[in-house]
C-alpha positions in Angstrom: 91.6 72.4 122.6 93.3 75.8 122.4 96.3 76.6 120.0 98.9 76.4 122.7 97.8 73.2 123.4 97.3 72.1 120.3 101.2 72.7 119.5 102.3 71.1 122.5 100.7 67.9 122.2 101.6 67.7 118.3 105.1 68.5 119.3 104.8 65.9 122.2 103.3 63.6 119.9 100.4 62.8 121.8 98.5 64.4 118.7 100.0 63.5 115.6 100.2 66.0 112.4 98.5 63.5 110.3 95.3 63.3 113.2 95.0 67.2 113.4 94.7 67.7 109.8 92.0 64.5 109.4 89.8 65.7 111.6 90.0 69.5 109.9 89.5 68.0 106.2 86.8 65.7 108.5 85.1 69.1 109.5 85.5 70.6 106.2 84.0 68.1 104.4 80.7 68.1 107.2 80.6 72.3 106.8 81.9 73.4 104.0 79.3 73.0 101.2 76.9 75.0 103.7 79.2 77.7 104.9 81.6 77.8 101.6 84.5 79.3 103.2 86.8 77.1 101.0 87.2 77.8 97.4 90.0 75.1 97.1 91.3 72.3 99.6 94.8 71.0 99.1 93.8 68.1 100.9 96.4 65.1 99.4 99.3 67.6 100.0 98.4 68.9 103.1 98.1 65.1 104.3 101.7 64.0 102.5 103.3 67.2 104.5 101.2 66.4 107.7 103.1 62.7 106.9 106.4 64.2 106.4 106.2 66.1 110.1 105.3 63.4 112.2 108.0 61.3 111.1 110.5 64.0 112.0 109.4 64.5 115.0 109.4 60.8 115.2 113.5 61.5 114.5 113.7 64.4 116.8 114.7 66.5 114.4 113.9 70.6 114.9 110.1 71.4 114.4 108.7 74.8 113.5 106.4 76.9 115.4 103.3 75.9 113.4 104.4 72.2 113.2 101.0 70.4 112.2 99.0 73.0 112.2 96.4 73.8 109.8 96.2 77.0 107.6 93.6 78.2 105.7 94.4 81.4 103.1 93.0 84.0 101.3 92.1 83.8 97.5 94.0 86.5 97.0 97.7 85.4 98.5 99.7 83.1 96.5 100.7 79.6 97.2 102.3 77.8 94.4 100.1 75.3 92.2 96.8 76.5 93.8 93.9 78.4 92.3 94.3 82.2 93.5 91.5 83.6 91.7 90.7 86.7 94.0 86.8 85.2 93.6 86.6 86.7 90.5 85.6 85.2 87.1 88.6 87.6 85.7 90.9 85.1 87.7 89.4 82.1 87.4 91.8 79.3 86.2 94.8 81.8 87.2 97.2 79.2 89.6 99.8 80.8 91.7 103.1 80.6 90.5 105.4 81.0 93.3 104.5 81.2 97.1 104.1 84.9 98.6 106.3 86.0 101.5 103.9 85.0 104.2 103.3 81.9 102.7 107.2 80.8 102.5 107.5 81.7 106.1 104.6 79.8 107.3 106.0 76.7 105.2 109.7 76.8 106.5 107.6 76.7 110.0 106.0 74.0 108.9 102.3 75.2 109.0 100.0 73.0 106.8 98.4 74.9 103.9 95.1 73.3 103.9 93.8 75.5 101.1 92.3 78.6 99.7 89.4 80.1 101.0 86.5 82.2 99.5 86.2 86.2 99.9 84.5 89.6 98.6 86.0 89.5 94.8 89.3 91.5 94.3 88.5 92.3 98.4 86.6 95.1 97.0 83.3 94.5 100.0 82.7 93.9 103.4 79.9 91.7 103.9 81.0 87.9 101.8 78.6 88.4 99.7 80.3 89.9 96.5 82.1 86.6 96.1 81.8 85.5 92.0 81.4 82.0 93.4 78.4 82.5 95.9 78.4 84.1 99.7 80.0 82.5 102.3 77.7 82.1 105.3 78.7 83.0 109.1 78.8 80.0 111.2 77.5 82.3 114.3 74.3 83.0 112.8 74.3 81.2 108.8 71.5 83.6 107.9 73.8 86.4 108.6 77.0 88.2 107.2 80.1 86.7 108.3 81.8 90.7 107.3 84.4 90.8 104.7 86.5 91.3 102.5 88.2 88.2 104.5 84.7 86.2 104.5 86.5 82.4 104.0 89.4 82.7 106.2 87.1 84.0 109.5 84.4 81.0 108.5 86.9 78.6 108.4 88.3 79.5 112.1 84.7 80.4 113.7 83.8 76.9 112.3 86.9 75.0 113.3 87.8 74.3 109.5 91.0 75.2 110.4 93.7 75.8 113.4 94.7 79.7 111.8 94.2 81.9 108.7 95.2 84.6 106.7 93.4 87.3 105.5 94.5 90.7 104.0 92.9 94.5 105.3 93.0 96.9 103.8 90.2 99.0 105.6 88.7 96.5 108.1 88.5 93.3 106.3 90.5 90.9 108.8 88.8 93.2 112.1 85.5 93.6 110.7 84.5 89.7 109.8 86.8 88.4 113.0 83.7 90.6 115.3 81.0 89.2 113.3 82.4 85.3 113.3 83.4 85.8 117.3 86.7 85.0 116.9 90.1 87.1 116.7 92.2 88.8 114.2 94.7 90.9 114.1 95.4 93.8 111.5 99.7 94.7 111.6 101.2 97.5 111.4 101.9 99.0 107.5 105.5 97.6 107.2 105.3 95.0 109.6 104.5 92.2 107.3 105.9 91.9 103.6 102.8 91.9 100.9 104.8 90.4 97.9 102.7 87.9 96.6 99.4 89.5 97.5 96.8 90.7 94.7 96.1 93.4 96.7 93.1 96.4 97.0 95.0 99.3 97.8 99.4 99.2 97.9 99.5 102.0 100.1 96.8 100.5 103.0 96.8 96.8 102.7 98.5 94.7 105.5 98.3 90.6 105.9 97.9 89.2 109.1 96.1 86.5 111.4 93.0 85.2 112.2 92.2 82.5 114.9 90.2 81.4 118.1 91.9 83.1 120.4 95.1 85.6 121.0 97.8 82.8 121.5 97.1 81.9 117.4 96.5 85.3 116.1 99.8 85.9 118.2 102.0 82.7 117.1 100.7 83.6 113.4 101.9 86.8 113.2 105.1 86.0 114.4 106.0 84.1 111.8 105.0 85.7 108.4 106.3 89.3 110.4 109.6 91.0 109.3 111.4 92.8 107.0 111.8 91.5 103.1 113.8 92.2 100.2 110.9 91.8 98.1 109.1 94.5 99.9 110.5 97.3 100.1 107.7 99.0 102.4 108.7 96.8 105.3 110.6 97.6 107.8 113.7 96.8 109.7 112.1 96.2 113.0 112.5 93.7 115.3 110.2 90.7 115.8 109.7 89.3 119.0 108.0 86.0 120.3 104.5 88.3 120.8 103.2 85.4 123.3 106.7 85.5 125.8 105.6 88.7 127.4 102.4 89.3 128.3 102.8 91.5 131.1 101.3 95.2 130.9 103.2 98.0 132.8 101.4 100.0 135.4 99.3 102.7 134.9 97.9 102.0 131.2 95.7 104.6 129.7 92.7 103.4 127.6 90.8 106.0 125.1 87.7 106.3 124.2 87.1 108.6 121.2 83.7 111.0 121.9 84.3 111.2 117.7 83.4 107.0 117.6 80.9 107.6 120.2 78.6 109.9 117.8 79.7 107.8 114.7 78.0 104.2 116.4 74.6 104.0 115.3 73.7 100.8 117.7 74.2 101.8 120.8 73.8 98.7 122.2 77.1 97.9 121.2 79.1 101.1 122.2 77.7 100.7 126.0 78.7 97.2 125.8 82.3 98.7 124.1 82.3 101.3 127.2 81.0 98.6 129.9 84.0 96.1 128.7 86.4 99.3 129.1 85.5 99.9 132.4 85.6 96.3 133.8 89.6 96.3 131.9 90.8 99.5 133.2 89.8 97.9 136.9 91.0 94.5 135.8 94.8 96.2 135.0 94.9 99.0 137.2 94.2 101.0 134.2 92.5 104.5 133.9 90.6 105.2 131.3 90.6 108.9 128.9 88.7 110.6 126.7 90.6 111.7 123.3 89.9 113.6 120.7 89.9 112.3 117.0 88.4 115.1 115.1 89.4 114.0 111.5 88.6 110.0 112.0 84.4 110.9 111.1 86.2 111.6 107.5 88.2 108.3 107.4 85.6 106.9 104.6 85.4 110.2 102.7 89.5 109.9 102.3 89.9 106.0 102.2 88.0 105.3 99.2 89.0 107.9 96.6 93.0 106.6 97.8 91.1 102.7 97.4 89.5 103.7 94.0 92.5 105.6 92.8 94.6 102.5 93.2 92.6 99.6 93.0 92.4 101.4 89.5 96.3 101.4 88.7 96.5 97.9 90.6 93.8 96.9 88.0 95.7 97.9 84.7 97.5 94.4 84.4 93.9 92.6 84.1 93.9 93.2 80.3 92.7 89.9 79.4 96.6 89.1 77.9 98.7 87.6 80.7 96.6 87.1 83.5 92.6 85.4 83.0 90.1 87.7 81.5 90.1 91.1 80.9 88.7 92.8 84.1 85.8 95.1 83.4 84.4 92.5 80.9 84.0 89.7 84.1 83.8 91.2 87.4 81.0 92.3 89.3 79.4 95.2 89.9 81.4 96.7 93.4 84.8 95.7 91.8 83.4 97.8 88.3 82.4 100.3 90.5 85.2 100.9 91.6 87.4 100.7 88.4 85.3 103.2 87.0 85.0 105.6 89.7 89.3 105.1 90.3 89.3 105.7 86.5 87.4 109.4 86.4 89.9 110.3 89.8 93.3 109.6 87.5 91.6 111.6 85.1 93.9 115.1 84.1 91.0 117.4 84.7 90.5 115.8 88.1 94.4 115.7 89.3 94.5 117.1 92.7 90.9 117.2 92.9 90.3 113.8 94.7 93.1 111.9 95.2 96.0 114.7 96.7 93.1 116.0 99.0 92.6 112.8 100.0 96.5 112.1 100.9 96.4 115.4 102.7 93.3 114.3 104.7 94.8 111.0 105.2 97.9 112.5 107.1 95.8 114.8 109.0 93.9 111.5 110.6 97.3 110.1 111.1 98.5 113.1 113.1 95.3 112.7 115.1 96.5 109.4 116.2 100.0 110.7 116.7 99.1 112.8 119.2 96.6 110.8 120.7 99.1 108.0 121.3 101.1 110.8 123.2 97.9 111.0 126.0 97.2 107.1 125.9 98.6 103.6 125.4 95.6 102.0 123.7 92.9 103.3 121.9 89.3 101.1 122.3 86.1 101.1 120.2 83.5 99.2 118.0 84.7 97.3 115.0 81.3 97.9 113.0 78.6 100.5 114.2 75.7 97.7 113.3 75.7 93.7 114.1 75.7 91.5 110.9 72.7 91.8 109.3 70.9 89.1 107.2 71.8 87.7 104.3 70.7 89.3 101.2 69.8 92.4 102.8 70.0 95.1 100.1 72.1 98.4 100.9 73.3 101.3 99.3 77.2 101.6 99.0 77.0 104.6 101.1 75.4 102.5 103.6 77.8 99.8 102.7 80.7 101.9 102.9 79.9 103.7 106.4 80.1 100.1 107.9 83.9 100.3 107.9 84.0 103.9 109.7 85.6 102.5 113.0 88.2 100.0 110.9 89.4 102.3 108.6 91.5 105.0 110.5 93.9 102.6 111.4 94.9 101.5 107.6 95.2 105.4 107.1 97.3 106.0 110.3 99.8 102.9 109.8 98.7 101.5 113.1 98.6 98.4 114.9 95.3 97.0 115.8 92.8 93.8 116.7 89.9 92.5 118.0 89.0 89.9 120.3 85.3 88.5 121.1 83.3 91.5 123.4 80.1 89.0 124.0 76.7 88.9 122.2 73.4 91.7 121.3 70.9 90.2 120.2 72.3 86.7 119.7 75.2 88.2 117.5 78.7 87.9 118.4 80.5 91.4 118.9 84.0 92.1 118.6 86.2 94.6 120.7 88.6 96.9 118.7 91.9 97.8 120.9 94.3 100.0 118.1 97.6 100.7 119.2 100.7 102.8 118.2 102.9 101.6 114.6 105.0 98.7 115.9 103.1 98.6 118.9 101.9 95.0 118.5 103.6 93.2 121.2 102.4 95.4 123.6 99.1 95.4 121.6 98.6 91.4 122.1 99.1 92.0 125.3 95.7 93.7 125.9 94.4 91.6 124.0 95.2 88.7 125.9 94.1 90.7 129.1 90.8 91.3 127.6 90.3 87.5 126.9 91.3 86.0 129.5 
C-alpha cells in the first residue's frame, strides 16, 4: 500500500491508526534485531496516541495530514522523554528534553513517533557503520552498507519498519543511504526547514528532511515540518505549499548533466545508467537535455570538510562531560575524534585564514557555479555515490571514505534543493537518481521526481 493510500483509508477508517502502527511494531519486532535501524521504540505511546486518533476520527473531529502514520527519527533530533544519544557513548543516557521544531509540527499533524533510530555517531560517516551501538545493516543487500550518516531512518523505510522518517544532511547523508536502501529522500533547501532541536554536524550545511517509499511521503513529510521559525533564525519566510497538489511540469524543461560529475564517477556502470534514465525523462516530458559546466564542484570535498571539521569542532565544545553525558573526546570513536582534532588544529591562531576562510571562499565559488547554471537549466541530474554499497566491514581510507560524498555535497554548499528517487539495480544493488534543483525550488523539484517514478 502506498502513502497516499495509506492516509486515505486511515482517514476513511477502513484502516484504523491502532492497525497501522501494530503491524509496524509487528515488523519491527520480526526485523529489527537483524537490521538495527531502531535504537529506541516508543512503542506503549505510539499505541496510546494511535488510540487517541481513531477515536477522533471516530467523532469527526479535524485530522492532520500524517494522521496514523508512523515515524521513525533520527538519534540525533529531539523528542521529549526519549533517548537522543547521537550513537555515541558521550550521549548515552542523555533523554531529550523538549521536542525539536520538526518534531512539534509532525505531532500537531498527528504523525506517530514510533521511535529513534540508529545512525553514524555525531553523523560524522557515511556508511552506518560508525554507529557506538553496532552497524545497521541495509535491507537491500544485509551484507552491504545501507550509506549514512542517516543509516536507521533509511532501514526502517526500505524495510517497512515504518510509514516515513527523518534524517538530517549535512553532506549527503539523507541522499546517499535513500540510493543505497532504494527508496526516496529528500535533502531541503538551507532555510527551508527549522534545525532547533537538532544535535547537528555542521550549523552552516545541515538541513532535516524526509525519507520514504516513494515521492507522495517524502512530499507530504516535508510539508509539514517546512517553514519559517522563531527559533531558527536561518529559516526563511517562504511560502509552503501542498508539494503533492501540483505536479505538473511546464514545457520545455532543461535537464543538466555536469561533464565535471561525469569524470568524477568512478563506476561507470552507474553514470550510463544516470545518462540512459536522463534520456528516457527528457522524452517522457518533452524535455531537452544540456551539458553544464561545474568547474569548482571536483573541490566540493576539499572545502566541505575543513567548514565540517571547523564546526563540528565549535558544535563539540558543550560535550565537556558537565551538563550533557561524558566528556566527548574521552568516549567517542575514532571518525568523530578525527574530526575534533583536525577542527581543533583549523581554529588554531597560526592557522586563521589558512583552512577555514579559503574554504568559505571556495564554497561561494561552487555556489556561484550553480547560480549560473540554474540560469541555462531547470534541473540538474547525476549519481548520488560514484560506487554501489560495498560490503560490510570493508576497510577504507577516509580519503576513500570521504570521496564517496563528491556528488552529494555541492548541494549543502550551494543551499540547494535536491533528492533522489530509486534509478533500478547494477549488480543486484539498488541505485538512486540525484535530481538538484534551485534554493526553494522544491515544489517544482518533487515534481520531477514524481515524473521520474512514475
Amino acid at each position: 500500500m502506498d502513502t497516499k493510500e495509506k492516509v486515505e483509508q486511515i482517514k476513511s477508517g477502513k484502516l484504523t491508526a491502532e492497525q497501522n502502527i501494530k503491524a509496524l511494531l509487528n515488523v519491527i519486532k520480526q526485523k529489527n534485531k537483524e537490521i538495527n535501524a531502531f535504537l529506541y521504540v516508543d512503542e506503549k505511546r505510539a499505541l496510546e496516541k494511535a488510540k487517541e486518533i481513531d477515536q477522533r476520527i471516530k467523532n469527526k473531529l479535524r485530522m492532520g495530514k500524517l494522521a496514523g502514520l508512523g515515524i521513525a527519527v533520527k538519534a540525533n533530533i529531539n523528542v521529549i522523554g526519549l533517548p537522543i544519544s547521537c550513537a555515541s557513548k558521550t550521549l548515552d543516557y542523555y533523554y531529550g528534553t523538549y521536542d525539536a521544531d520538526v518534531i512539534k509540527r509532525i505531532k500537531a499533524e498527528d504523525g506517530i513517533v514510533l521511535g529513534i533510530t540508529n545512525m553514524d555517531e555525531f553523523a560524522a560517516g557515511g556508511s552506518g557503520e560508525k554507529s557506538a551501538f553496532k552497524a545497521t545493516k541495509n535491507p537491500a543487500a544485509l551484507n552491504r552498507i545501507p550509506g549514512g550518516s542517516s543509516s536507521g531512518s533509511a532501514a526502517a523505510v526500505a524495510s517497512g519498519m515504518c510509514d516515513l522518517a527523518l534524517g538530517t544532511d549535512t553532506g549527503g547523508s539523507i541522499r546517499n543511504p535513500a540510493s543505497h536502501c532504494g527508496i526516496v529522500g529528500i535533502k531541503p533547501s538551507y532555510g527551508r526547514v527549522s534545525r532547533y532541536g537538532v544535535i547537528d554536524l555542521a550549523m552552516s550545511l545541515d538541513q532535516v528532511g524526509p525519507l520514504a517509499q516513494d515521492v507522495y511521503g517524502a512530499a507530504l513529510l516535508l510539508g509539514v515540518i517546512a517553514g519559517h521559525s522563531d527559533s531558527d533564525s536561518t529559516t526563511f519566510e517562504e511560502a509552503v505549499p501542498d508539494y503533492n497538489k501540483n505536479l505538473t511540469l511546464p514545457k520545455l524543461i532543461k535537464l543538466g548533466l555536469s561533464p565535471e560529475f561525469e569524470k568524477l564517477c568512478s563506476n561507470k556502470k552507474i553514470y550510463a545508467l544516470i545518462k540512459k534514465k536522463a534520456e528516457e525523462l527528457a522524452k517522457k516530458i518533452g524535455g531537452e537535455i544540456k551539458k553544464v559546466q561545474l568547474k569548482y564542484t571536483p573541490l566540493g570535498v576539499q572545502t566541505y570538510y575543513p567548514l565540517v571539521y571547523t564546526e563540528f569542532f565549535s558544535g563539540t565544545r558543550k560535550f565537556d562531560g558537565r551538563r550533557f553525558g561524558k566528556k566527548i573526546e574521552d568516549s567517542c570513536g575514532e571518525e568523530v575524534l578525527r574530526r575534533i582534532l583536525g577542527g581543533k588544529e583549523i581554529s588554531r591562531a597560526e592557522f586563521h585564514g589558512t583552512y577555514y576562510r579559503k574554504a568559505l571562499k571556495a564554497k561561494e565559488l561552487i555556489k556561484k557555479d550553480f547560480e549560473t547554471a540554474f540560469g541555462e537549466v531547470d534541473f540538474i541530474l547525476s549519481p548520488v555515490t560514484p560506487e554501489l554499497p560495498y560490503i560490510l566491514g570493508h576497510k577504507i581510507t577516509p580519503e576513500e571514505d570521504y570521496a564517496l560524498d563528491a556528488f552529494t555535497i555541492p548541494a549543502n554548499l550551494a543551499g540547494i534543493c535536491a533528492g533522489v528517487v530509486p534509478l533500478g539495480r547494477i549488480d543486484g544493488l539498488p541505485v538512486g537518481l540525484q535530481v538538484m534543483g534551485a534554493a526553494f525550488a522544491e515544489e517544482r523539484l518533487i515534481a520531477l521526481m514524481n515524473a521520474v517514478s512514475i
